[in-house]
Structures are given as C-alpha cells and as structure tokens.
ROMITI-800238 format. One line per 8 residues: number of its first residue (from 0); their letters; for each residue x, y, z of N, C-alpha, C, O, CB. Coordinates in steps of 0.2 Angstrom, whole numbers. Glycine has a CB too. Example, Ala and Ser with C-alpha at 12.3 -4.5 7.8 and 13.67 -1.06 7.14 Angstrom:
0) as) 66:-28:39:62:-22:39:66:-16:39:71:-17:42:57:-22:45 | 64:-11:35:68:-5:36:64:0:39:67:6:40:70:-3:29
This chain:
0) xxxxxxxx) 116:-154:43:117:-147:43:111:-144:39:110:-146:33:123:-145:41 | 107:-140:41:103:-137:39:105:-130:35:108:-126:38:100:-136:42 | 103:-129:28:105:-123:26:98:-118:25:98:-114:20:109:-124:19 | 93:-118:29:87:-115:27:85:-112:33:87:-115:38:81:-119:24 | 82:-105:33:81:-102:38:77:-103:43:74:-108:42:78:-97:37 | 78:-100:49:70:-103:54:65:-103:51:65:-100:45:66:-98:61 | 59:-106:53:52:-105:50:49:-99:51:45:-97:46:48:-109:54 | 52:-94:59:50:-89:61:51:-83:53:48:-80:49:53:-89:68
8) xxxxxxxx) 56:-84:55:60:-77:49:56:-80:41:56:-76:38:72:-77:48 | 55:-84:39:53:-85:34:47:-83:33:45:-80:28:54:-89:32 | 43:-86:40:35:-83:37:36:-74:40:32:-70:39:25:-90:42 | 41:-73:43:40:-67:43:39:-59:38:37:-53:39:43:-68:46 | 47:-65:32:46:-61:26:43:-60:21:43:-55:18:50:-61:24 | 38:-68:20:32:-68:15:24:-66:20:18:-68:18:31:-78:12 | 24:-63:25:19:-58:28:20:-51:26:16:-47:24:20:-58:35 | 30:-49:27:33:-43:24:29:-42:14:25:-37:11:43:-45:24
16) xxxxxxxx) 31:-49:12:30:-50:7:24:-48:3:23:-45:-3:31:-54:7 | 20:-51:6:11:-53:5:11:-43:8:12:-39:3:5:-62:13 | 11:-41:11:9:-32:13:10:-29:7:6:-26:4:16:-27:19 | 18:-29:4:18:-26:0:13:-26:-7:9:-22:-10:24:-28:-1 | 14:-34:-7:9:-33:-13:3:-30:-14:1:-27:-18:6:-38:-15 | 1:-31:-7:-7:-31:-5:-8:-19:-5:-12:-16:-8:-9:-37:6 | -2:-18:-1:-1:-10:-4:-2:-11:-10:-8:-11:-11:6:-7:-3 | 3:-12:-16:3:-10:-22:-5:-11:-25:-6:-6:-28:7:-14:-25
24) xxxxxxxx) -9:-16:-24:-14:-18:-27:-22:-14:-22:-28:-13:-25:-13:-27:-28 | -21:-12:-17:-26:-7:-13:-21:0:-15:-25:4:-18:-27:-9:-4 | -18:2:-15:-17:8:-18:-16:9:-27:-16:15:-29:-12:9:-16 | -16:3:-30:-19:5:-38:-26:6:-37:-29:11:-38:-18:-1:-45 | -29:0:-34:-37:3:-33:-41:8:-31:-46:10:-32:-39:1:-30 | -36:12:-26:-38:15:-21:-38:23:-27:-39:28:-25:-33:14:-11 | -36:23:-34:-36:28:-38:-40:30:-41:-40:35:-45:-32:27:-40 | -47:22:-39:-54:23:-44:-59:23:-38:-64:26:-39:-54:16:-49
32) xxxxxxxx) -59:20:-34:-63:21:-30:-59:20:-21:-54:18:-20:-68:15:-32 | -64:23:-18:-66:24:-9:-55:26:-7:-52:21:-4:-71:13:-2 | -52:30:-10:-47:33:-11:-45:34:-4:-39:33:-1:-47:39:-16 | -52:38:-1:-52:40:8:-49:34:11:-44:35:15:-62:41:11 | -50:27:11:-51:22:13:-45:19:11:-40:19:15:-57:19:11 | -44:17:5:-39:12:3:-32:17:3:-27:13:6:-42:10:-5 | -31:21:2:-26:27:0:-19:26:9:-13:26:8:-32:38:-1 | -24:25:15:-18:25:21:-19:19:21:-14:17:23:-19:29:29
40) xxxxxxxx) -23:14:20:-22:7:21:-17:4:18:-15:-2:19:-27:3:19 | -15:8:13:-8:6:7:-2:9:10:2:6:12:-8:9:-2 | -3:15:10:3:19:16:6:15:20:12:14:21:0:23:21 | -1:12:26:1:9:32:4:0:29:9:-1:33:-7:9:36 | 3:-4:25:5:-9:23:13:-8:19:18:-11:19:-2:-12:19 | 10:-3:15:21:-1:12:24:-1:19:25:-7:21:25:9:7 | 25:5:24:27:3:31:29:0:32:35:-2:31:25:4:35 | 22:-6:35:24:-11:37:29:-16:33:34:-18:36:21:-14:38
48) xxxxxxxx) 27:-16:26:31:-21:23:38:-17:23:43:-20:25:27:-24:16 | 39:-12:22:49:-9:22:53:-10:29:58:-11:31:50:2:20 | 46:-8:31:50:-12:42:52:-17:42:58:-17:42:45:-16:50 | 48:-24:40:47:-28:41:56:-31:33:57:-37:31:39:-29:41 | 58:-27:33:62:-29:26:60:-34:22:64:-38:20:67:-31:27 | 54:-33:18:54:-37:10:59:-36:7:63:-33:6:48:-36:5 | 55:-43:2:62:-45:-3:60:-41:-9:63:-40:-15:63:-56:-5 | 53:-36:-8:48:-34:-15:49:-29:-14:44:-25:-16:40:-35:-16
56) xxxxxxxx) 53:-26:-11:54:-17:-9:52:-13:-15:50:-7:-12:64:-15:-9 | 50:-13:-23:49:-8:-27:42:-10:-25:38:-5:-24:52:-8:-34 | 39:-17:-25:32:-15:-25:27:-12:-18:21:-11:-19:28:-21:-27 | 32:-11:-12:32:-10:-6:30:0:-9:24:2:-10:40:-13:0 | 36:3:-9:38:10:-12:32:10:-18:30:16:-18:48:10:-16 | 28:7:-22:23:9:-27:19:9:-22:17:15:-21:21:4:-33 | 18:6:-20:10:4:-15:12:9:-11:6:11:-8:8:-4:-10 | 17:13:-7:17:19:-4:13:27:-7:8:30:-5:24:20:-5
64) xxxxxxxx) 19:27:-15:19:33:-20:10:31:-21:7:36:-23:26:32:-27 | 6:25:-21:1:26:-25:-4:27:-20:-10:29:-21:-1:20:-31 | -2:26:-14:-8:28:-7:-7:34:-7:-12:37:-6:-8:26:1 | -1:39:-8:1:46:-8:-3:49:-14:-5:55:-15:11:47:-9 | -5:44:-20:-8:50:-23:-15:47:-24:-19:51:-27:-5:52:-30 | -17:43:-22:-24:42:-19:-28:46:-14:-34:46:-14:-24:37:-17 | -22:49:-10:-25:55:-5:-24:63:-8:-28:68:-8:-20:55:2 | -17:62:-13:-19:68:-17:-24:69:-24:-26:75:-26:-13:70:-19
72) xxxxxxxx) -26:64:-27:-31:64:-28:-38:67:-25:-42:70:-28:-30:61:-29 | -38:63:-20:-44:64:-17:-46:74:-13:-51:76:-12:-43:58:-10 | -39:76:-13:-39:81:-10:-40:87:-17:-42:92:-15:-33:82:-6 | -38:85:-22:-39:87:-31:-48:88:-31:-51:93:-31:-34:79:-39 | -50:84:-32:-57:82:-33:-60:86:-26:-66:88:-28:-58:72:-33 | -59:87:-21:-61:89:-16:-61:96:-17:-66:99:-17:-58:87:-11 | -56:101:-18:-54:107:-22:-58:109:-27:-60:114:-27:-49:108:-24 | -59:105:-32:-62:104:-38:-72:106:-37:-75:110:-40:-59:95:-42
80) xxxxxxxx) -74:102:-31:-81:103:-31:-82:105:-24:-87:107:-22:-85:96:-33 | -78:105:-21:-80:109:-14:-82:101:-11:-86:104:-7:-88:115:-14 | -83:95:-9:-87:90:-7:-80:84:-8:-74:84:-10:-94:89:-13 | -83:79:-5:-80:72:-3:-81:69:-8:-76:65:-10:-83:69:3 | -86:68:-12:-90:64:-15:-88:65:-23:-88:71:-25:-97:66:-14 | -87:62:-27:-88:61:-34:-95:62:-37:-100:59:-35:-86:55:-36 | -96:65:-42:-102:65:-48:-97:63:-53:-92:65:-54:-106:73:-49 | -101:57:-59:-101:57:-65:-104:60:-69:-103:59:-75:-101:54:-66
C-alpha cells in the first residue's frame, strides 16, 4: 500500500510552492528597483500560487501585499516628480 501522493499533485504543490517564494522575493525586490516590472509579476505569481493551494500561504499573501506596494510606491514617486523615472 502506498501512503504518498501522485507524483502529479506533488510536483504540482512545490510549483504552487516555488511561485510563492519566487512572489515574495520579486516583490521585496521589486521595492528597490524596475517596481513597474517586478510589482504585477509578484501579484501574478501569489495568484497563482493561492490557486494553486500552497502549503506557503503567508509567503504567497507577502509576495501579494509587497507587489501591491511596489505599484504604490511607484505611483508615490510618480506624483512626487511628475515622471516614471527615479533621480538620485
């Protein structure tokens, strides 16, 4: 008797899995730089990964909240100088 899942469902939840992270860690980035860019790509990977039910659900919901303020940031900074662009 087997007590371990299909193969299917398992690599399906360490793909779930692997999104989440990958949100969390393009959305902390996406708070220093190309925010435009990185900020829905984290959005879009929490999505997926909370569809997809991970087992990493808070880091799924960070990598959400941090693409959400990667765009508000970006829209702060944008108000702030009239432009897309950053000056140091």
């Amino acid at each position: 008797m087997h007590l371990t899942a299909p193969a299917a469902r398992r690599t399906g939840l360490r793909d779930a899995d692997g999104a989440a992270v990958a949100s969390f860690v393009l959305g902390l980035l996406g708070l220093l730089v190309l925010n435009l860019v990185l900020g829905p790509i984290a959005i879009a990977l929490a999505a997926v990964a909370l569809w997809r039910g991970t087992h990493r659900r808070g880091r799924a919901l960070l990598g959400l909240g941090l693409g959400v303020a990667d765009l508000l940031v970006l829209a702060a900074f944008t108000q702030a100088d009239h432009t897309v662009s950053w000056n140091f």
